[in-house]
Every structure is written in structure tokens, then in C-alpha cells.
C-alpha positions as CSV (number, residue, x, y, z in Angstrom):
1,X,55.7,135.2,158.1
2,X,52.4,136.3,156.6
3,X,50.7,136.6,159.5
4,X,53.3,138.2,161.7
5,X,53.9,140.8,158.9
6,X,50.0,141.5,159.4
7,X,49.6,141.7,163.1
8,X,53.0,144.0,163.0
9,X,50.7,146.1,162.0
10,X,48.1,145.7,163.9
11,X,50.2,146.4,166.7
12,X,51.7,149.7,165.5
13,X,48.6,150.8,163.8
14,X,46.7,150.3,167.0
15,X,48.9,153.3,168.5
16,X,47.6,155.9,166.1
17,X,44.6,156.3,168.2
18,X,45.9,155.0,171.5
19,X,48.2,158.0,171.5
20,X,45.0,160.4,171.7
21,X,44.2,158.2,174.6
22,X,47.6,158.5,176.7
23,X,48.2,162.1,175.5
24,X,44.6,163.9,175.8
25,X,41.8,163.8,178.0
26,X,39.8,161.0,177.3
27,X,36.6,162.4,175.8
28,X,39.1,163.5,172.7
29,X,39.3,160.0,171.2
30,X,35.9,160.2,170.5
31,X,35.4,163.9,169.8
32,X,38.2,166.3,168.7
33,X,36.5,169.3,169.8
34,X,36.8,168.0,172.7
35,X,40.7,168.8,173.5
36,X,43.9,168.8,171.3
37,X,42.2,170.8,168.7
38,X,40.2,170.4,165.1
39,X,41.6,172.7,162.8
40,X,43.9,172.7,160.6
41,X,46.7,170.1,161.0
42,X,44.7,168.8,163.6
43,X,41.5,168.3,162.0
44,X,43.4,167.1,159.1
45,X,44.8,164.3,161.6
46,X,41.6,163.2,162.9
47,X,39.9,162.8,159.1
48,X,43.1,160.3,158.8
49,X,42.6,158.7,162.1
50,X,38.7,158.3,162.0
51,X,38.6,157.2,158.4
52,X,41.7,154.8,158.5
53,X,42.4,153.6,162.0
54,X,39.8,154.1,164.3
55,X,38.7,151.0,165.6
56,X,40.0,149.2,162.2
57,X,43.8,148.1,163.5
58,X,41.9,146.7,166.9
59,X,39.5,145.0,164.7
60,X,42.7,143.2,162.7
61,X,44.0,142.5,166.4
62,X,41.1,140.9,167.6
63,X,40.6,138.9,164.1
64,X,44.5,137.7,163.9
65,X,43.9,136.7,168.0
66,X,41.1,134.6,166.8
67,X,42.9,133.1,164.0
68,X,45.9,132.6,166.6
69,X,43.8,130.1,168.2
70,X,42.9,128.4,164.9
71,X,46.6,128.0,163.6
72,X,47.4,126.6,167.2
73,X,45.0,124.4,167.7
74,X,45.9,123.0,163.9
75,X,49.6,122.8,164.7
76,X,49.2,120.5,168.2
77,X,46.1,118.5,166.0
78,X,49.0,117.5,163.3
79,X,51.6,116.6,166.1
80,X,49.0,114.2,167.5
81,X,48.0,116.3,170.6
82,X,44.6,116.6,169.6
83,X,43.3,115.7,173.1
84,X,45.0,118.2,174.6
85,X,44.1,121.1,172.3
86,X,41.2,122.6,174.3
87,X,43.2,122.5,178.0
88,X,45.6,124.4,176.6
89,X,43.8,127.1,174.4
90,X,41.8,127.4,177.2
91,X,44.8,128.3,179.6
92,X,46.5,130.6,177.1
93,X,43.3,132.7,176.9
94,X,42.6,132.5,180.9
95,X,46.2,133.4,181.6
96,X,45.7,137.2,179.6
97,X,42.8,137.7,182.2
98,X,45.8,138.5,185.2
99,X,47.7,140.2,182.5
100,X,45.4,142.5,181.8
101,X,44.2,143.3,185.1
102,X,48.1,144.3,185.8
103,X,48.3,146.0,182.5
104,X,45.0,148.5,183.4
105,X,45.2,148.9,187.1
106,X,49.3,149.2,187.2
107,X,50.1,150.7,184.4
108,X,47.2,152.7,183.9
109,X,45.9,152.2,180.6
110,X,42.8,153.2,179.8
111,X,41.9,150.9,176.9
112,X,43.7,147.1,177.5
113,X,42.4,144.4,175.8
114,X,44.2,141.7,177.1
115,X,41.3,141.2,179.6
116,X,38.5,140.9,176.9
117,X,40.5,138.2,175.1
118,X,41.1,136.1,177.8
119,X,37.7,136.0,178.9
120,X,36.2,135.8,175.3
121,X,38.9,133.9,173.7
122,X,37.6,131.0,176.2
123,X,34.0,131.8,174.7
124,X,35.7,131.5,171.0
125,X,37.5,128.1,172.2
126,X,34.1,126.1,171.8
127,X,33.5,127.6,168.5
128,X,37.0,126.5,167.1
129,X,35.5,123.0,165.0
130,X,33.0,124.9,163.1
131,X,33.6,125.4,159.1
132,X,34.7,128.4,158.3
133,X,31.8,130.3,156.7
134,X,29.9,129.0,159.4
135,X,32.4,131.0,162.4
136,X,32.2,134.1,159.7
137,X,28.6,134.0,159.6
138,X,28.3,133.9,163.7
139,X,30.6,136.5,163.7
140,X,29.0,138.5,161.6
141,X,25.6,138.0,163.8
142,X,27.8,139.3,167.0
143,X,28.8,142.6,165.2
144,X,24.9,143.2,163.8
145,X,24.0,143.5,167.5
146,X,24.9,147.2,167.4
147,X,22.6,147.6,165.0
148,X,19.7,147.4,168.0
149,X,21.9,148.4,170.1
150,X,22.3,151.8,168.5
151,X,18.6,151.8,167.7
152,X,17.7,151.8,171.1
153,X,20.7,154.7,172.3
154,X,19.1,157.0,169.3
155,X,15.5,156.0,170.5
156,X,16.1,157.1,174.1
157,X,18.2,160.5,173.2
158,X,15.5,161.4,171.0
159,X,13.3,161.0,173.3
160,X,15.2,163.3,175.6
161,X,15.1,165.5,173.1
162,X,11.6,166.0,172.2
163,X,10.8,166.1,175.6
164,X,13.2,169.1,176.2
165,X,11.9,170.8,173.0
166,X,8.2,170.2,174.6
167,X,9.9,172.3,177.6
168,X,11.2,175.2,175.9
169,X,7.9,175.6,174.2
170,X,5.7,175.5,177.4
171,X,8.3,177.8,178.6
172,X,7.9,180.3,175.8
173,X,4.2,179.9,176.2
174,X,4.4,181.2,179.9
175,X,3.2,177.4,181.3
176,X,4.1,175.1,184.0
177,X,6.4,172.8,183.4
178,X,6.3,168.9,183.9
179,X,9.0,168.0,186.6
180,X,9.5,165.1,183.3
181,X,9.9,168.0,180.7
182,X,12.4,169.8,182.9
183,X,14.7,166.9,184.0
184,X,14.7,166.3,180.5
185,X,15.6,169.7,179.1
186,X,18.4,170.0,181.8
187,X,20.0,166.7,180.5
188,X,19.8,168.0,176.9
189,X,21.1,170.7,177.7
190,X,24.2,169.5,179.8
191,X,24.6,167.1,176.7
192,X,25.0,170.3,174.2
193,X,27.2,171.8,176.6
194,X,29.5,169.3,177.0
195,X,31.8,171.1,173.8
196,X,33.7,172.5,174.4
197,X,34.3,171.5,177.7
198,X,34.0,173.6,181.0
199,X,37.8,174.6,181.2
200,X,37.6,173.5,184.6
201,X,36.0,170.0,184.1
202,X,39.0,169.3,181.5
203,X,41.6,170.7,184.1
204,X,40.6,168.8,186.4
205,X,41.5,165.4,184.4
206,X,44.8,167.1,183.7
207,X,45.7,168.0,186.6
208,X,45.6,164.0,188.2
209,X,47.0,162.9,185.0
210,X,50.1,164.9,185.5
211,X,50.0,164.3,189.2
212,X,52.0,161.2,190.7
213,X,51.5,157.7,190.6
214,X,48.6,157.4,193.3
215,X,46.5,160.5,191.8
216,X,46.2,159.1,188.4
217,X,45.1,155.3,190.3
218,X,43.3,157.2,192.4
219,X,41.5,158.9,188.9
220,X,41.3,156.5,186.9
221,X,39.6,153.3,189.2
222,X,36.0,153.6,188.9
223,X,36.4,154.6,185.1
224,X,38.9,150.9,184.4
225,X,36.0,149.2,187.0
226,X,33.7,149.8,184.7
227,X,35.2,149.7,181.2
228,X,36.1,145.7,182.5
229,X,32.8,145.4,184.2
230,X,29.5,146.6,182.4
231,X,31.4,148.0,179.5
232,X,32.5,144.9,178.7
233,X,29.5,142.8,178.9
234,X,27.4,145.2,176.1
235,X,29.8,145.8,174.4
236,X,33.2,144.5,173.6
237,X,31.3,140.9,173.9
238,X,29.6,141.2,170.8
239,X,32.7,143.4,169.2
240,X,35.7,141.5,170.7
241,X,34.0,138.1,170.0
242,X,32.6,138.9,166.7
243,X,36.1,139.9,165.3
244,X,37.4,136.5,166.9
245,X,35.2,134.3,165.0
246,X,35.7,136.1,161.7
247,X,39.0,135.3,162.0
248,X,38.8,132.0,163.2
249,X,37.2,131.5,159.7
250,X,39.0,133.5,157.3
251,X,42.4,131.6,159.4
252,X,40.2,128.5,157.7
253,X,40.2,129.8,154.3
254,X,44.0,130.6,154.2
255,X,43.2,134.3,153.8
256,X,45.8,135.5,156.7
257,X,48.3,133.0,155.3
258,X,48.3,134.8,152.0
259,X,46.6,131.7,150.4
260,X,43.8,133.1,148.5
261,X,43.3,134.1,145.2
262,X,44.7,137.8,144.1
263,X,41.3,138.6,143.1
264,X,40.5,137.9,146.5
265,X,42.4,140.5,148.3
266,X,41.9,143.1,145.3
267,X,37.9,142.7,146.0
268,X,38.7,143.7,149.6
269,X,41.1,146.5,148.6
270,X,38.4,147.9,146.6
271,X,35.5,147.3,149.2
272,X,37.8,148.9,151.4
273,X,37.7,152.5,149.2
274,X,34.2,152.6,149.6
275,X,34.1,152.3,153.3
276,X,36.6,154.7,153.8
277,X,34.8,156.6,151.3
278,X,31.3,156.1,153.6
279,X,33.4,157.0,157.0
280,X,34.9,160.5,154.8
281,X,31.6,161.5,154.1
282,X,30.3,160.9,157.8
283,X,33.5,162.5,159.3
284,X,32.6,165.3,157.1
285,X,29.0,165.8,157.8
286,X,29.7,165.5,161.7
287,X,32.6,168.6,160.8
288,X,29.8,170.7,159.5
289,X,28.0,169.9,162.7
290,X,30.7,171.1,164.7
291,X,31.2,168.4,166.7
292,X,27.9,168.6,168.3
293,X,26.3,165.7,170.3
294,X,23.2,166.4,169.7
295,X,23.5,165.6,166.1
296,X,22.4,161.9,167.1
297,X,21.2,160.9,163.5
298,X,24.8,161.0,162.9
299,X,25.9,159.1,165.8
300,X,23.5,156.6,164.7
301,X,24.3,156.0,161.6
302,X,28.0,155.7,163.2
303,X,26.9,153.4,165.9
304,X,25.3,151.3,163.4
305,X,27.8,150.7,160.7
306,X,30.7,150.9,162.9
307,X,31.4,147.5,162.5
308,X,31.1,146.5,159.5
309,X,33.2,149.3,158.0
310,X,36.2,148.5,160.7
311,X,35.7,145.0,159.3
312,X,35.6,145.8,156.0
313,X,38.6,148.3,156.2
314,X,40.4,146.0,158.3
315,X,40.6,143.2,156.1
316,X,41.3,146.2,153.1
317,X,45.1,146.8,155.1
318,X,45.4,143.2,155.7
319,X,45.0,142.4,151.9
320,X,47.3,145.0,150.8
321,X,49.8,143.3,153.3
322,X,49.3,140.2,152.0
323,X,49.9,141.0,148.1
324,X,53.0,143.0,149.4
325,X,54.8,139.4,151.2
326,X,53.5,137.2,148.5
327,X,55.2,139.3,146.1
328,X,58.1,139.5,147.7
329,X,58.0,143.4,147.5
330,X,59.1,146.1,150.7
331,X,61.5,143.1,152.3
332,X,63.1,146.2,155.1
333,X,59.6,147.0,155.4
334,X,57.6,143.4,155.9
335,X,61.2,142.2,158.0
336,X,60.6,145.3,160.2
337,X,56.8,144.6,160.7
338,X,57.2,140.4,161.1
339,X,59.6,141.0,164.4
340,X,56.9,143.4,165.5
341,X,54.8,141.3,165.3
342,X,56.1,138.3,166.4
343,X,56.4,140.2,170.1
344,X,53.0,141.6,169.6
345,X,52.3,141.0,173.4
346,X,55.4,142.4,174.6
347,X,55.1,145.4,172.2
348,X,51.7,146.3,173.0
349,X,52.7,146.6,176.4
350,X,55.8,148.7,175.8
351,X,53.7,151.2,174.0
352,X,52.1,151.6,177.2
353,X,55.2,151.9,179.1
354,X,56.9,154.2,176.9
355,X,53.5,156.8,176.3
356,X,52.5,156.5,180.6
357,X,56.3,157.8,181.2
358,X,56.1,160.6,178.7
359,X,52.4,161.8,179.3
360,X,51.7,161.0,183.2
361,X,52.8,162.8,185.9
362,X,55.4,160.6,186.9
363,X,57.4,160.8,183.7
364,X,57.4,163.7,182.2
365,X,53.9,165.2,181.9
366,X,53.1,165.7,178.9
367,X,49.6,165.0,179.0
368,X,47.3,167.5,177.7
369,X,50.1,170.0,175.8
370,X,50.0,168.7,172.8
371,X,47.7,168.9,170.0
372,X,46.4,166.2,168.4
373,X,48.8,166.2,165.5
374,X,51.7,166.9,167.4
375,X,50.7,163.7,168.7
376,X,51.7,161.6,165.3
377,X,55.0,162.6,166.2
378,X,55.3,160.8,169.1
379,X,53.3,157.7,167.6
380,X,56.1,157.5,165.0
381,X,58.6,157.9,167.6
382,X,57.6,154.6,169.8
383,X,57.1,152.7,166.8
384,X,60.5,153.2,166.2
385,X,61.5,152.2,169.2
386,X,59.0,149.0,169.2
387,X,60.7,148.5,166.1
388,X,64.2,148.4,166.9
389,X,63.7,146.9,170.2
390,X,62.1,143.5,167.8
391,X,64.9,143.1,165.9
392,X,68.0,143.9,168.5
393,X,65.5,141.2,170.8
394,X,65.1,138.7,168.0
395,X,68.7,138.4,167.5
396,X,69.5,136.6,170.4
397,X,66.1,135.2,171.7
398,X,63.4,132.8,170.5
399,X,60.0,134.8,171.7
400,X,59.4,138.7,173.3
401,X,59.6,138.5,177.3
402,X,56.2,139.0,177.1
403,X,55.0,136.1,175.0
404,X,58.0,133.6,177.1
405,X,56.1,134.5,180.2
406,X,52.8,133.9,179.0
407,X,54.0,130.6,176.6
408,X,55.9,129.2,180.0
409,X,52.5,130.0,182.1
410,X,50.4,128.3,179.1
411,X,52.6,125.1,179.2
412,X,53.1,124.8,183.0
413,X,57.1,124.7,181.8
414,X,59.8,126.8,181.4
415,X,60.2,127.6,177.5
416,X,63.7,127.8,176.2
417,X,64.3,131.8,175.5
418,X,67.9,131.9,174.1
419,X,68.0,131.0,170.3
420,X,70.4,128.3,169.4
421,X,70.9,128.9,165.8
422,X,70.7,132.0,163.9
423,X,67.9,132.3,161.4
424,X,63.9,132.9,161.3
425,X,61.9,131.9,164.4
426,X,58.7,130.1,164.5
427,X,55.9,132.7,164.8
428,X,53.8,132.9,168.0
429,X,50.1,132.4,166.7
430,X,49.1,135.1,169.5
């Protein structure tokens, strides 16, 4: 119950930012200047997004997928299946490659993960013995990576930068400048001019996007080649798989089960202030900036404690959670979240079903007229749906379609769908 009530969230949480994603041009999830606006409302709505969900309900997704793998491999260990544990962990995880290759390249959306599990939930699979502090510890190690890894993006852009500051000031002196020096100032220069956007470089995105079905493929191909290709590989590797083993240990410790001690969770509430607290004060400062990419001291210091403040705030909402169902408190509320969570598969793909149909071109083409908190309102609207849909679905069947499929495909049998008696169902530990 616990950890469906968590990864109910997760799930619906996840679609506060995926919305920008569907709705806007795609450069707007990461900058609101960008499109959709950022004032008013709508910069109010992007302080809330950047500082509480950004990254932080993907980050509980990825941790509850890695303790999914934990609580299964426990579960066939204590029915005496113990030889068969890593076969089948490793087929569950393979079988979300082909999903998510459907889930990007047919249904067109921009950001699946179900392709980064598969392939790193087989890497997590040979971590799955370990202790527990020991998997937090490794985990921790794969998120520090972006510590260099930012290190080295700031290095390079200020070097860009120098060099096209060294190129104004031979200008202004009347010299010749370095072919270097002036290849350099032109990309500084595109970079500052980036925001706002051309009008016609951002019409041209909305223009395939609220085209038909073979304009936005035809759009989008090289961009989902490479978000599953190099993107990927120095990226999401250390972020995906970092957030798996971290799970895979607290799942060890009893913290998604609601097993800890109060103090426990209230220590991670409270840590979880202060990051929001460090994220305000960033989101701020970048405000005061404008927006501007050249301000890379800021993107720095964002690149470098990205992850440790999603984690951190993560585990803040999961805690919360947690105190909530082990008090008994909110029952509509956790009941509402549990059957969400329970189809998180199926749900996670209907949130792409029902924002391609409203935003593409061949629905009804909304993409790119509405602001960014106009945009809430359609995030609360498919979470209603998403809700409803779990509990109507629940009533009369066992798992989502989704997770039947992929449990039927994982077994190399047909699992029974229909639900015999009436009462709870046995969570899915996707």
C-alpha cells in the first residue's frame, strides 16, 4: 500500500513538467523565457515547478523502479525461486526496452523513460545482493559524476566566452581578428540570442507540431535518436542508475515501506526545506538574470547540485507520504493515489495519450497557445482522468493493461486479468 501510495505520485507529479513538454516548444522546459511566458501567473508557475517538481517526481520514479526490483526479487527469494530471480528481473527490465521505443517513436513523446530502465535496470540487476548503505553509497557516486561533468560544460563555455570578449576588444581596437576569436564570438553570440527566440525558429516547431501525424515523426526523429542514443549514455546512465541504486537501498532499510523511524522521515522533511530553499534562491538569481544563458556560473552551480537536491526533495514528498498512510490520515486521498499507482505503467502512458491528442496536430492542436500556467489546468485535468480511470479499472481487474502485458511478457504466460474476489490487490513492484 505504502509504496503504491508513493509512486501514485510519482506518476501524477511527473506530469507537472511533462505538460511544458507536450504543450510548449521544447526549449521551455528548461527556460521559461523561452515560450509560454514568465510573468506573472506564469513566472509564479515555473518558481513552483522548478523548486518542487523539476526533476524531483522522476527522481522518486526512478528510486521506487529500483526498489521494485528489490521487493521482487525478495518476494520470489521467500517462495523458494531464488534461482530464478535474476532470469526474470532481467526479462522484466529488457522487455521496457520495445516499450519504450513504441512509446517515443509512436506516440511521440519526447521524454520516455521506459527505454533508460530497461537497459539500466539490467545494469542495477547485478547490484541487487549488495547491503543497503553500500547500493546508497554507489548511488550516490553515480549522481556526483555531474559534478565533473558540469565542471567541464562551464570550463568550455567560459572559454568561449573569453575568447569572444578577446574579439570584441581587438575589434574596438581596430585589429585583425583570429579566425579562433571570431568563431568564437559568433557562437557567444548565437548563444545570447537564443531568448527570446527568433519568432520564426519557434514557429517553425509549432507549425510540425500542430501538423499531422507524419510532420511531427518527421520532426521529432533525429531529436528521440539522440535523446536514446548519446543522451543517454552521459547522461541519464549516471542519473537513471544512480536513482536506481538509492532505492534499491533505502527498499533495504524499509524506508518506502513506511518502516522507519518518524524521526527519520521528519529529518528528510526538514532537509527537504532547505533544498527547496537552495533551488528558491537559484530560481531567483537566474530571474534577475533574465533568463540569460550566458549567466553560466548559474548553470553551474545548477548542473552541479542538481542531483542531490532532486534526491533530497524527493525523498522530502516521499516522507510526507509515508507519515500520511502510517497514520492512517487523507484515506480518499492515499486510496486515490495507491490505484494510480498500482497502474503506474499504464498511466504513464495514458498521460501521453491523452496530452499528444490535445496538443499535436492530429488532436486538437493545442500546442504552443497556452501559457505556461494555463497549462496546470490541463495537468489537473488528466490526473483526474488517470485517476478515475485506476479505480473504475481496479474494480474489475487484477493489474492496469499495461503492467498485464508487460507481467505476461515477463513470465512467458498469460497472467489472469479479471479479479475473482472483491478487495485490495497485490501491488505490482514496478
Amino acid at each position: 500500500m505504502a509504496l503504491d501510495v508513493v509512486r501514485g505520485l510519482a506518476v501524477l507529479g511527473i506530469l507537472v513538467m511533462n505538460v511544458v513538454e507536450f504543450g510548449l516548444p521544447l526549449t521551455a522546459y528548461d527556460n521559461p523565457a523561452y515560450a509560454g511566458g514568465h510573468r506573472g501567473a506564469d513566472l509564479a508557475t515555473w518558481f513552483v515547478q522548478v523548486v518542487f517538481f523539476d526533476g524531483k517526481m522522476r527522481a522518486l520514479f526512478s528510486m521506487l523502479f529500483g526498489a521494485g526490483l528489490v521487493l521482487l526479487a525478495e518476494r520470489m527469494t521467500r517462495r523458494g525461486q531464488a534461482a530464478g530471480v535474476a532470469d526474470l528481473l532481467l526479462r522484466r527490465c529488457l522487455w521496457l526496452v520495445p516499450f519504450g521505443v513504441l512509446h517515443r517513436f509512436a506516440l511521440q513523446w519526447t521524454g520516455d523513460i521506459l527505454y533508460q530502465y530497461g537497459l539500466l535496470g539490467v545494469v542495477a540487476v547485478a547490484f541487487r545482493n549488495l547491503r543497503a548503505r553500500t547500493l546508497i553509497v554507489l548511488g550516490l557516486v553515480a549522481l556526483t559524476a555531474f559534478v565533473p561533468i558540469g565542471l567541464l560544460q562551464y570550463g568550455r563555455s567560459a572559454k568561449v566566452r573569453a575568447q569572444a570578449a578577446e574579439a570584441v576588444r581587438l575589434e574596438d581596437a581596430g585589429e585583425k581578428v583570429p579566425e579562433d576569436l571570431a568563431a568564437a564570438k559568433k557562437r557567444w553570440d548565437t548563444r545570447l540570442a537564443s531568448i527570446p527566440p527568433k519568432p520564426e525558429a519557434l514557429q517553425k516547431e509549432v507549425d510540425a507540431l500542430r501538423a499531422g501525424y507524419p510532420a511531427v515523426f518527421a520532426h521529432r526523429w533525429d531529436y528521440h535518436h539522440t535523446f536514446q542514443s548519446a543522451y543517454l549514455y552521459y547522461h541519464f546512465v549516471w542519473d537513471v542508475l544512480g536513482m536506481f541504486l538509492v532505492g534499491m537501498g533505502l527498499m533495504k532499510l524499509g524506508f518506502f515501506a513506511g518502516a522507519c523511524r518518524t524521526g527519520v522521515y521528519a529529518a528528510w522533511i526538514a532537509a527537504g526545506g532547505v533544498a527547496a530553499a537552495a533551488v528558491a534562491a537559484w530560481a531567483a538569481a537566474w530571474t534577475a538574470r533574465d533568463f540569460s544563458p550566458g549567466a553560466i556560473e548559474l548553470q553551474l552551480v545548477r548542473q552541479t547540485t542538481y542531483s542531490f537536491t532532486r534526491l533530497v526533495l524527493a525523498l522530502a514528498w516521499a516522507s510526507a507520504l509515508l507519515l500520511v498512510v502510517r497514520a492512517g490520515r487523507a484515506p480518499v486521498l492515499t486510496g486515490a493515489l495507491a490505484a494510480v499507482g498500482r497502474m503506474a505503467f499504464s498511466n504513464y502512458v495514458l498521460q501521453t495519450v491523452c496530452c499528444t491528442l490535445l496538443f499535436f496536430g492530429y488532436g486538437l492542436g493545442l500546442h504552443g497557445r497556452l501559457s505556461r500556467s494555463m497549462l496546470m489546468g490541463v495537468m489537473l485535468g488528466v490526473s483526474l482522468v488517470q485517476v478515475c480511470f485506476s479505480l473504475v479499472w481496479l474494480r474489475r481487474f487484477r493489474f492496469g493493461p499495461l503492467e498485464w502485458a508487460w507481467r505476461s511478457l515477463t513470465w512467458w504466460r498469460v497472467q489472469p486479468l479479471r479479479r475473482s474476489v472483491s478487495g485490495p490487490v497485490a501491488a505490482d513492484p514496478a
